[in-house]
Backbone bond lengths (Angstrom), bond angles and torsions (degrees), N, CA, C in turn:
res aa  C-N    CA-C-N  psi(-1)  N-CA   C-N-CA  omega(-1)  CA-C   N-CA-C  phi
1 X - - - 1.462 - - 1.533 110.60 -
2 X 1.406 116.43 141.44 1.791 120.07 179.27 1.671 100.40 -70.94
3 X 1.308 103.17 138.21 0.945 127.77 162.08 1.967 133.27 -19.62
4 X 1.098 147.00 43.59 1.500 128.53 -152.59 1.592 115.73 -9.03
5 X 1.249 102.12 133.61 1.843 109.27 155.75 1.130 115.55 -44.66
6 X 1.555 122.52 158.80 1.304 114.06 -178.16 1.575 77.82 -148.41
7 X 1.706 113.96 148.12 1.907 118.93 170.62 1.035 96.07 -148.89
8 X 1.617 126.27 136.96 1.138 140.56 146.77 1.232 108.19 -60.86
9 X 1.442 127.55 131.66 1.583 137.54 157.30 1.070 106.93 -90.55
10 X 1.030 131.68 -10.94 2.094 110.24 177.99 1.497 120.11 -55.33
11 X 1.335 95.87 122.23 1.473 123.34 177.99 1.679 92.69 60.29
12 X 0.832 134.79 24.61 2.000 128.87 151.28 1.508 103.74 -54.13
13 X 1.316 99.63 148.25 1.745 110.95 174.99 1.563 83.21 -113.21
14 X 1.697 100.99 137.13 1.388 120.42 -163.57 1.328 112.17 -57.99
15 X 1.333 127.49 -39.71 1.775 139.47 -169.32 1.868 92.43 -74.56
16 X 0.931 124.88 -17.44 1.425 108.83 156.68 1.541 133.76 -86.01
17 X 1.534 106.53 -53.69 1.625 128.78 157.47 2.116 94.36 -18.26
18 X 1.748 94.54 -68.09 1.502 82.89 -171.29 1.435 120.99 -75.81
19 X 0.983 115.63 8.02 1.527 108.06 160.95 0.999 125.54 -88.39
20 X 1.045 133.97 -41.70 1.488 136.46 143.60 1.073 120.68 -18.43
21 X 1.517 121.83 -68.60 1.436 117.55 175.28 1.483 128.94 -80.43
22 X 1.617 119.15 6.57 1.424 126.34 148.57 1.357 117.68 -78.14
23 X 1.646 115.16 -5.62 1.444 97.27 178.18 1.390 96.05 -96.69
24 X 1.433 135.13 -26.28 1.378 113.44 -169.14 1.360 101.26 -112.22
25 X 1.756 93.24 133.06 2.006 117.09 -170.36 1.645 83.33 -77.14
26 X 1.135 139.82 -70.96 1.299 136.36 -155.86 1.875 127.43 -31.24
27 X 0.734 111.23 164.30 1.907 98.93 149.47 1.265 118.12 -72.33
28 X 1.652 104.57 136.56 1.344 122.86 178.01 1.803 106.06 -143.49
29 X 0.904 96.16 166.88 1.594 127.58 -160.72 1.771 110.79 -108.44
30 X 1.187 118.77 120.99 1.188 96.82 178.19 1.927 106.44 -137.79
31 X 1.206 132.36 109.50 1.396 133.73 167.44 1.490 126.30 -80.36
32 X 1.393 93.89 161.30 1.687 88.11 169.22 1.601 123.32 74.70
33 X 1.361 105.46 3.60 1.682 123.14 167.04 0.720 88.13 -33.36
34 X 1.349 119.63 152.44 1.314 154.72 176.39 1.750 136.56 -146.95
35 X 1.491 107.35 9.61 1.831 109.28 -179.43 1.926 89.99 109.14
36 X 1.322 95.66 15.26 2.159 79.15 173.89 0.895 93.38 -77.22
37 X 1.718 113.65 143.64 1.703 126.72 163.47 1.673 103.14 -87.95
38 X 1.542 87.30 169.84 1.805 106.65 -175.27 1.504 112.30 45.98
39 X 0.899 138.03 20.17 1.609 136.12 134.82 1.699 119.03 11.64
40 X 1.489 133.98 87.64 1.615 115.67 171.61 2.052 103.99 79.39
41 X 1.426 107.52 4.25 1.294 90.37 -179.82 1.471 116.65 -66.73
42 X 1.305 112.02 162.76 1.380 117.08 -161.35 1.574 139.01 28.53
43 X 1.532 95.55 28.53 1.461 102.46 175.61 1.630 121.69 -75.71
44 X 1.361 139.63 159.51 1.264 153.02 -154.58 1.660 113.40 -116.40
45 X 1.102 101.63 -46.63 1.449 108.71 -157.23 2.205 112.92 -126.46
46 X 1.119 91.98 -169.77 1.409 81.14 170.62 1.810 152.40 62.05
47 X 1.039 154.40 137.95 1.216 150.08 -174.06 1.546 107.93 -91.17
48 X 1.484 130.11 109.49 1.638 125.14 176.35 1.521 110.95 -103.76
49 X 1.516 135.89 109.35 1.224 134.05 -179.41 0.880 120.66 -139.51
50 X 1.267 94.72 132.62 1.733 142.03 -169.22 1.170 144.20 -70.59
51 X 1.458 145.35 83.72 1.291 130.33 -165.95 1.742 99.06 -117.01
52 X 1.533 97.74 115.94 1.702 96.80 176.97 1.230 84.30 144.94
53 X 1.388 125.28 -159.52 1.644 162.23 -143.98 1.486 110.21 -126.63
54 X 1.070 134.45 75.04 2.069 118.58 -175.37 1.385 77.49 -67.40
55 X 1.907 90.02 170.62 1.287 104.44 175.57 1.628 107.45 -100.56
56 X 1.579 123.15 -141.39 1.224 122.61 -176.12 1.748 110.12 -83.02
57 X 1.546 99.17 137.32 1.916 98.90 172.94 1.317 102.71 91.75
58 X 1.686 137.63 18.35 1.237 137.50 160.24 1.422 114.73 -34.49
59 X 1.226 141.06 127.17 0.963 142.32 -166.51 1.350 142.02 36.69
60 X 1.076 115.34 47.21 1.938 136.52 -150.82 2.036 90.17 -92.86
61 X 1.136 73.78 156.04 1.841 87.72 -158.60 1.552 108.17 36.79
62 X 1.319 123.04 61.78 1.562 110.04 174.04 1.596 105.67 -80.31
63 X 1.437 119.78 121.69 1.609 115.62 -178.42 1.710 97.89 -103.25
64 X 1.167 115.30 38.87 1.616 103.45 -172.85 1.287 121.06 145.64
65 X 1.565 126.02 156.28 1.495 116.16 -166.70 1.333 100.47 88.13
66 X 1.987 79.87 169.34 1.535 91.44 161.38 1.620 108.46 -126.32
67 X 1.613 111.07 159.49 1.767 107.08 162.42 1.663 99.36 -140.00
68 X 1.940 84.71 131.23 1.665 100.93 -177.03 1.306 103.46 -131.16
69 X 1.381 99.82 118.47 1.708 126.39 -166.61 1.621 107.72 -98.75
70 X 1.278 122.36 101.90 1.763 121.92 169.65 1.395 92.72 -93.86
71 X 1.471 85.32 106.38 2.244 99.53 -177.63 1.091 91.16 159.71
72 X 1.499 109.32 -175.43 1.347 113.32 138.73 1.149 122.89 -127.32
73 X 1.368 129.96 174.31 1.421 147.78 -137.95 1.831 110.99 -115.60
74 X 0.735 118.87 166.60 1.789 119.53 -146.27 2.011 82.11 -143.16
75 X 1.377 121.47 167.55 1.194 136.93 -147.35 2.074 118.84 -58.70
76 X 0.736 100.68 -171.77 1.944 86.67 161.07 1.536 116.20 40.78
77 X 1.593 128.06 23.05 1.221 96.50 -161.75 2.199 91.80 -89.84
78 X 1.395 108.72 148.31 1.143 87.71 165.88 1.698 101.18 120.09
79 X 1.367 98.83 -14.13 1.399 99.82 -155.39 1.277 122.56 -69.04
80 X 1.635 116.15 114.29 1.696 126.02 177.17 2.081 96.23 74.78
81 X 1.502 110.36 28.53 1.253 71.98 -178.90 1.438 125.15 -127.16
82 X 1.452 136.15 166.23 1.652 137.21 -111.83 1.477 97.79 -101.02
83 X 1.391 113.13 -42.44 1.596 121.13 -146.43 1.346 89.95 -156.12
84 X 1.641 94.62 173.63 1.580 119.17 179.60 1.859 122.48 68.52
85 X 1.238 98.49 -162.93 1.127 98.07 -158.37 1.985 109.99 -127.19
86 X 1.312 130.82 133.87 1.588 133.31 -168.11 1.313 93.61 -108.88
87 X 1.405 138.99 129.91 1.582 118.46 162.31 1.346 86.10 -133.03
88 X 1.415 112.09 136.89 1.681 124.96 176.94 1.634 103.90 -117.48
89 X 1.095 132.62 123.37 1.313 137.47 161.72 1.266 105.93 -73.86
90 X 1.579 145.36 -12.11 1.516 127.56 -176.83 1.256 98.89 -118.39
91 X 1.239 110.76 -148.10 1.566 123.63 160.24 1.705 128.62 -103.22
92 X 1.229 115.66 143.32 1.502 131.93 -151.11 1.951 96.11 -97.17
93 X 1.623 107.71 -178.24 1.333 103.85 -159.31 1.440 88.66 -119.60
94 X 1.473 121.29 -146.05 1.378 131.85 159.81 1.387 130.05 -50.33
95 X 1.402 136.34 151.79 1.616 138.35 176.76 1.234 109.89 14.85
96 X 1.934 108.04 73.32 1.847 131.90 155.05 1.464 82.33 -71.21
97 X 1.573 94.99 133.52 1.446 126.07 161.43 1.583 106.84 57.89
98 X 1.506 112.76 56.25 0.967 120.16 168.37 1.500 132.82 -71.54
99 X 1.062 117.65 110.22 2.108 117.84 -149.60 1.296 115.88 61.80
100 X 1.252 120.89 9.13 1.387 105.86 179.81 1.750 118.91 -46.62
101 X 1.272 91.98 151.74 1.711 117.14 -179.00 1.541 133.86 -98.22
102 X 1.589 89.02 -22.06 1.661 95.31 -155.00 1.733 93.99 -179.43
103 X 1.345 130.91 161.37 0.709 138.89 -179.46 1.783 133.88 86.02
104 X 1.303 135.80 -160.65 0.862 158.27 -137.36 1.532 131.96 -131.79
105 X 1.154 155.21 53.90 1.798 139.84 -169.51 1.280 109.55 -116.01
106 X 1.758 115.98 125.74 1.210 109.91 -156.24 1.856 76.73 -121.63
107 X 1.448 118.66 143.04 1.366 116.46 165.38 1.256 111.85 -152.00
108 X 1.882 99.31 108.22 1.166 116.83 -175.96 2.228 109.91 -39.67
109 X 1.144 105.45 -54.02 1.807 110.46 -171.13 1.454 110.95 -70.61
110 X 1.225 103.19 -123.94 1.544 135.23 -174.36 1.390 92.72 -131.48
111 X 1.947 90.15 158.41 1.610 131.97 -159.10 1.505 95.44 -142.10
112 X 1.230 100.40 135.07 1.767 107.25 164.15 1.115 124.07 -101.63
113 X 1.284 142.61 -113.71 1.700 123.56 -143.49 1.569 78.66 -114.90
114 X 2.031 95.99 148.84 1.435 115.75 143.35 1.878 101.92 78.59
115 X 1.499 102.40 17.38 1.593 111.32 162.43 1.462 119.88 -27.64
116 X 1.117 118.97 89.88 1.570 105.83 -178.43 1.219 128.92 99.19
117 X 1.481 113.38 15.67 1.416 115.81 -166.47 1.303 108.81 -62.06
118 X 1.493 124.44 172.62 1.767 130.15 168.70 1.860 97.25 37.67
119 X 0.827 126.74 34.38 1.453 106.36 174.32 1.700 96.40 -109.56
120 X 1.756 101.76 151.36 1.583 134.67 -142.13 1.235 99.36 -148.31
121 X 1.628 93.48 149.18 1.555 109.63 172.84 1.901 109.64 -121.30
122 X 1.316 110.58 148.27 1.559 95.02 179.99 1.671 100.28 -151.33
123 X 1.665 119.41 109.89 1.202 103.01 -163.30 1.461 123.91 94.60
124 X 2.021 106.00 -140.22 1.332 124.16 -177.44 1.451 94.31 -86.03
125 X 1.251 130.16 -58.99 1.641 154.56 172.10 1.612 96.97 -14.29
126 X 0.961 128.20 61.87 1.973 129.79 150.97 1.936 113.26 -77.79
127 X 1.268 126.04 100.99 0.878 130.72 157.47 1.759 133.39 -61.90
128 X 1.374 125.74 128.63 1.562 106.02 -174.39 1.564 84.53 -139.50
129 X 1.762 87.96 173.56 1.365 119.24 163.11 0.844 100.52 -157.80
130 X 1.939 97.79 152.83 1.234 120.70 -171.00 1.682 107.83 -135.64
131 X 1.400 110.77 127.88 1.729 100.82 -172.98 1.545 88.12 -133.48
132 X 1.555 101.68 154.38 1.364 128.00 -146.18 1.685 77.06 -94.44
133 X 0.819 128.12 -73.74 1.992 145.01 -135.71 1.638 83.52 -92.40
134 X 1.296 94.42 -126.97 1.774 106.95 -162.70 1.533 113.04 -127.53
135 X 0.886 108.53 -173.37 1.706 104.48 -163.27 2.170 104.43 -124.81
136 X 0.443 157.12 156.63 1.256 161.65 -177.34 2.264 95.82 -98.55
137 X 1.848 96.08 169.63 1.556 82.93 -179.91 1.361 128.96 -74.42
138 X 1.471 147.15 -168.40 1.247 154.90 -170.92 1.792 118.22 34.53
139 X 1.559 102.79 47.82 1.471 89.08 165.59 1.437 102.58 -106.90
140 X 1.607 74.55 160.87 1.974 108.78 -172.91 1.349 95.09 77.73
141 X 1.246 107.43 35.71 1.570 95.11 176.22 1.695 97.99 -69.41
142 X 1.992 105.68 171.66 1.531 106.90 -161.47 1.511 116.46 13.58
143 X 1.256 117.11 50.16 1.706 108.59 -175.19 1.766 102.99 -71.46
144 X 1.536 93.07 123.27 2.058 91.56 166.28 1.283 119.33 -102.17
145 X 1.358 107.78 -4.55 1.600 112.21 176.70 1.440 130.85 151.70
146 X 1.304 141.61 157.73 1.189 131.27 -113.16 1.575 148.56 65.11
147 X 1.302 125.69 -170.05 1.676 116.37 -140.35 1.574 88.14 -134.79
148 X 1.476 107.85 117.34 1.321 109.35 -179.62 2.028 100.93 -123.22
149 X 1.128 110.60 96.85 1.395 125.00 -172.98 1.636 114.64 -88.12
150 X 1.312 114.15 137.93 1.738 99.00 -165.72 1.512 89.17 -141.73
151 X 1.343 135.88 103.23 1.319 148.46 163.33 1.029 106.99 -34.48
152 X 1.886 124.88 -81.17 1.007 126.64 -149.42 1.793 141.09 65.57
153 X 1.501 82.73 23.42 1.744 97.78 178.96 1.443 116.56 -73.41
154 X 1.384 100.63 127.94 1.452 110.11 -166.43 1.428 129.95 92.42
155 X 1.127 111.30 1.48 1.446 115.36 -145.53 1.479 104.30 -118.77
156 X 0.990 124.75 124.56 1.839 111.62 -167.49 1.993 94.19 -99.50
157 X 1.483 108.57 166.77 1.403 111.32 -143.79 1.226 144.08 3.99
158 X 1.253 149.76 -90.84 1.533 113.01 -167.40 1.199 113.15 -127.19
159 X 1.602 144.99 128.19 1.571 104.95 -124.84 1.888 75.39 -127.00
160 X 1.712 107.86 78.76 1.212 118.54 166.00 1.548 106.11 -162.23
161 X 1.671 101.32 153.43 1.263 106.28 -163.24 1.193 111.27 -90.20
162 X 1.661 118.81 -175.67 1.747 119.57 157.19 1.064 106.57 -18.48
163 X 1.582 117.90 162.79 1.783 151.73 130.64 1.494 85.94 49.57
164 X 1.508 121.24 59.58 1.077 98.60 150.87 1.805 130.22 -89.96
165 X 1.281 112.17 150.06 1.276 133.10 -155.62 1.307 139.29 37.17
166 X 1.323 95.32 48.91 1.526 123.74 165.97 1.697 120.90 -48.81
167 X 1.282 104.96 117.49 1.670 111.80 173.67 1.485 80.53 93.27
168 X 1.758 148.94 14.36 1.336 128.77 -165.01 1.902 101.81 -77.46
169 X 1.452 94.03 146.70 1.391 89.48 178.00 1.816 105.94 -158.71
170 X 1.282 95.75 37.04 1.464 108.12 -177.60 1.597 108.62 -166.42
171 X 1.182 131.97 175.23 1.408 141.67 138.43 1.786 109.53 69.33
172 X 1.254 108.54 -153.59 1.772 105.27 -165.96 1.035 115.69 -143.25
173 X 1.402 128.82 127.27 2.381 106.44 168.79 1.527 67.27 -115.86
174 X 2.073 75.59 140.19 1.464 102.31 142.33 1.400 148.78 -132.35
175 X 1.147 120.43 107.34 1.397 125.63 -163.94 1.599 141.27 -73.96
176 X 1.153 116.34 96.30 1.571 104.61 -166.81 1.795 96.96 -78.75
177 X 1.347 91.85 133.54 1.554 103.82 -179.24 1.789 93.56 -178.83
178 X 1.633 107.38 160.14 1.490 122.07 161.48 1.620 112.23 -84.43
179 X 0.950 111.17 -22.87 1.721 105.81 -173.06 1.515 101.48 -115.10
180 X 1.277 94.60 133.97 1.422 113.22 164.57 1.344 121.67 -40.53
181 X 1.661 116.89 141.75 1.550 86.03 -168.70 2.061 95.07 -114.73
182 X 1.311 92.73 152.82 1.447 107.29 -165.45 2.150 116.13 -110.27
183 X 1.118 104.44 -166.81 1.696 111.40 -169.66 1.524 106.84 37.70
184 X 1.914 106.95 53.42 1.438 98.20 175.16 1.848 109.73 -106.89
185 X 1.607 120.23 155.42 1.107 99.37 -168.96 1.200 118.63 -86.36
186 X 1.299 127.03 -150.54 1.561 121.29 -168.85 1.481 124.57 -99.54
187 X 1.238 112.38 -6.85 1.481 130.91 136.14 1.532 154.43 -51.89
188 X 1.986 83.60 5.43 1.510 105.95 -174.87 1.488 120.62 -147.15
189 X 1.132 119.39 92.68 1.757 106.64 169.77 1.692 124.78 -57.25
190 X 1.225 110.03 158.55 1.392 102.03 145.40 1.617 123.29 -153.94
191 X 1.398 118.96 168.22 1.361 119.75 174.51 1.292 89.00 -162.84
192 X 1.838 99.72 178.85 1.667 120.66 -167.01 1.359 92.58 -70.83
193 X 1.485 112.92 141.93 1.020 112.90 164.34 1.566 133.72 -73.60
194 X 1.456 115.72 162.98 1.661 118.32 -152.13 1.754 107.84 -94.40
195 X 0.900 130.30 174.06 1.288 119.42 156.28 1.829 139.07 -65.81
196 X 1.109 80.97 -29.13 1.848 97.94 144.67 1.140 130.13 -40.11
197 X 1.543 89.48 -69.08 1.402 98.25 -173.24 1.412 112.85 -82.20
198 X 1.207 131.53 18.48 1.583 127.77 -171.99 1.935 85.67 -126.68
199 X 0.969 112.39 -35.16 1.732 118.28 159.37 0.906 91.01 -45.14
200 X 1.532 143.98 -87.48 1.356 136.51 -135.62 1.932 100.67 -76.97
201 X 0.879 143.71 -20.07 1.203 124.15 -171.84 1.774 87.36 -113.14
202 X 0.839 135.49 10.70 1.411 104.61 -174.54 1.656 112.60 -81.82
203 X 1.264 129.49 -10.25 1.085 147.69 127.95 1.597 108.59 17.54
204 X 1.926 78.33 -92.71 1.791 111.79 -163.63 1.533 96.98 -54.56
205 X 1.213 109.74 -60.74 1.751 122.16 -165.88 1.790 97.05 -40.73
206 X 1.636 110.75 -57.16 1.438 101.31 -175.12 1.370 121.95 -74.56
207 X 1.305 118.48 -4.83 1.062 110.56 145.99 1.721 143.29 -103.08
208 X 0.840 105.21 5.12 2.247 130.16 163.21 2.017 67.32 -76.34
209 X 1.317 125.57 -99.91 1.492 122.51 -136.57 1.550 106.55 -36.55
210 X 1.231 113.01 -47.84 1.427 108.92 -175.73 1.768 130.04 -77.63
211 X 1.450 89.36 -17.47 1.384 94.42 159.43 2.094 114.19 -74.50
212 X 1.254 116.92 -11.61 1.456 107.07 -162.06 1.515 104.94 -133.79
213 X 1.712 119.69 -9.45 1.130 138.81 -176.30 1.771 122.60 70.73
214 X 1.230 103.32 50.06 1.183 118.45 162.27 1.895 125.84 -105.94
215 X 1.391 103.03 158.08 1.410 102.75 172.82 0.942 142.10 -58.33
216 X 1.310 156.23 46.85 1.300 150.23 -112.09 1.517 98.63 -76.73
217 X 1.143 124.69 -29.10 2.031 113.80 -179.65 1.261 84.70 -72.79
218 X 1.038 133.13 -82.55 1.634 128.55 -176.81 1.592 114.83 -6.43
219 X 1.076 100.94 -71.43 1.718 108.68 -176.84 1.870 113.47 -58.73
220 X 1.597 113.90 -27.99 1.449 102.46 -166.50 1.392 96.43 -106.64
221 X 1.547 120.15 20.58 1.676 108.54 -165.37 1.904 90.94 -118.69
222 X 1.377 100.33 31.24 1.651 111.76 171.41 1.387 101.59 -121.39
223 X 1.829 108.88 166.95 1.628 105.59 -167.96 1.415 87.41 -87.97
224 X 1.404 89.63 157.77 1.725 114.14 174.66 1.432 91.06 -120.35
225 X 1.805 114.67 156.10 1.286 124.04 158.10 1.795 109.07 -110.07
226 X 1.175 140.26 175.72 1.125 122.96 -179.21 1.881 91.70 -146.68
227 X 1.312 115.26 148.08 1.086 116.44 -171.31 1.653 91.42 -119.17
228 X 1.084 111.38 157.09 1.366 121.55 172.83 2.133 120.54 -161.11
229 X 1.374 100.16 152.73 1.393 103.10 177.97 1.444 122.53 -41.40
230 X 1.040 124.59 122.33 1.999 131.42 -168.50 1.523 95.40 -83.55
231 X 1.574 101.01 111.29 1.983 101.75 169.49 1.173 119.08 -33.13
232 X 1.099 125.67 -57.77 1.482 125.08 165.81 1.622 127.46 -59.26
233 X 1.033 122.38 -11.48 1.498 131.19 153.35 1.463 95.74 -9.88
234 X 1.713 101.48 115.49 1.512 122.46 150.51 1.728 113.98 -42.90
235 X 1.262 106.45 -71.32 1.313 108.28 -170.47 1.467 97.89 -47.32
236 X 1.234 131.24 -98.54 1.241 142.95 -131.82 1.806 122.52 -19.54
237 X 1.783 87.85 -21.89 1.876 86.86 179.20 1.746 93.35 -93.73
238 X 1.176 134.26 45.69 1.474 131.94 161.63 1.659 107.53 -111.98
239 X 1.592 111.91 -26.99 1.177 125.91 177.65 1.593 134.25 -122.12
240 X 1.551 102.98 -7.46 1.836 90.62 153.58 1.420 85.75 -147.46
241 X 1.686 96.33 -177.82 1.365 115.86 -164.03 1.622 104.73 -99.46
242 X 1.313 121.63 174.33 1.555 115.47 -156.09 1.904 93.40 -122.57
């Protein structure tokens, strides 16, 4: 097999960086990031990795592949996209996996505001994320579906912010923590999570651990709470039919 590409980004102006990496289908390597936006957008195939800082919209329409970032990651990463796989070794910025569709975002740290916003399920196509640390406020905001998983390693009480999943009217966060988590709006129940529901993600978890080298029995043999859409949810008659 050929070798991966390898590009220095220092001091690259981003609309070049990505040309470069639209010409080569293979895996390539990229150092020395520096704040370029759209990084791997709409790529198909392949492994893209990262040492440095992407800028905002890292991997936006990703239909495939993987991209593994040793750094951390700056706003938009994720954005609207179908397939494949995000792995961040640091911590991520504002609205990770923004509309996402499909796919994958594994983030070893912390996430700031609006984790998961507009993200949807359609079909086979279940989109998740999984963050190691804590989440900043309004994730899952309008969530319609998919798996929003929140570790919370390291992190003493509940390692999620305000109003989370506000306008929710689809999909799941799940929170490993001992305390219930509270100031949620009225668009969201919660309780401990079931064995089901720790079935259904145990999946993701073993794979976040093995992407970052953690235990995965370790991590799922703590309580989780699971939040979910409130039957009575305002929204929900704006977005399906009765």
């Amino acid at each position: 097999m050929p070798a991966s590409k390898q590009i220095s980004a220092r001091a690259m102006y981003f609309k070049e960086l990505n040309e470069q990496i639209k010409a080569t289908s293979g895996d390539l390597s990229i150092d020395d990031c520096c704040g370029q936006r759209f990084i791997a957008s709409k790529r198909k195939e392949g492994t893209v990795t990262i040492t440095g800082t992407p800028g905002n919209a890292l991997g936006a329409y990703l239909d495939g592949g993987v991209i593994e970032v040793h750094g951390n990651v700056q706003d938009a990463v994720g954005d609207t996209m179908n397939d494949g796989q995000i792995i961040v070794h640091g911590n991520a910025g504002d609205a990770l996996g923004y509309a996402m569709r499909g796919g994958k975002i594994f983030v070893r740290g912390n996430t700031g505001y609006r984790t998961g916003i507009h993200m949807k399920e359609y079909q086979d196509k279940q989109p998740a994320i999984v963050v190691g640390g804590k989440v900043g406020s309004f994730p899952g905001e309008y969530l319609a579906g998919g798996r929003i998983v929140i570790l919370g390693i390291g992190i003493e009480g509940v390692p999620l912010g305000d109003f989370a999943g506000t306008g929710m009217h689809g999909g799941k966060i799940l929170i490993r923590t001992d305390k219930e988590p509270t100031n949620l709006p009225a668009q969201v129940t919660v309780a401990t999570a079931t064995g089901d529901d720790l079935h259904e993600i145990a999946p993701l978890v073993a794979e976040f651990a093995c992407s970052f080298d953690y235990d995965a029995k370790t991590l799922m043999a703590e309580r989780f709470y699971v939040l979910k859409p409130n039957a009575k949810n305002p929204y929900k008659q704006l977005y399906t039919a009765n």
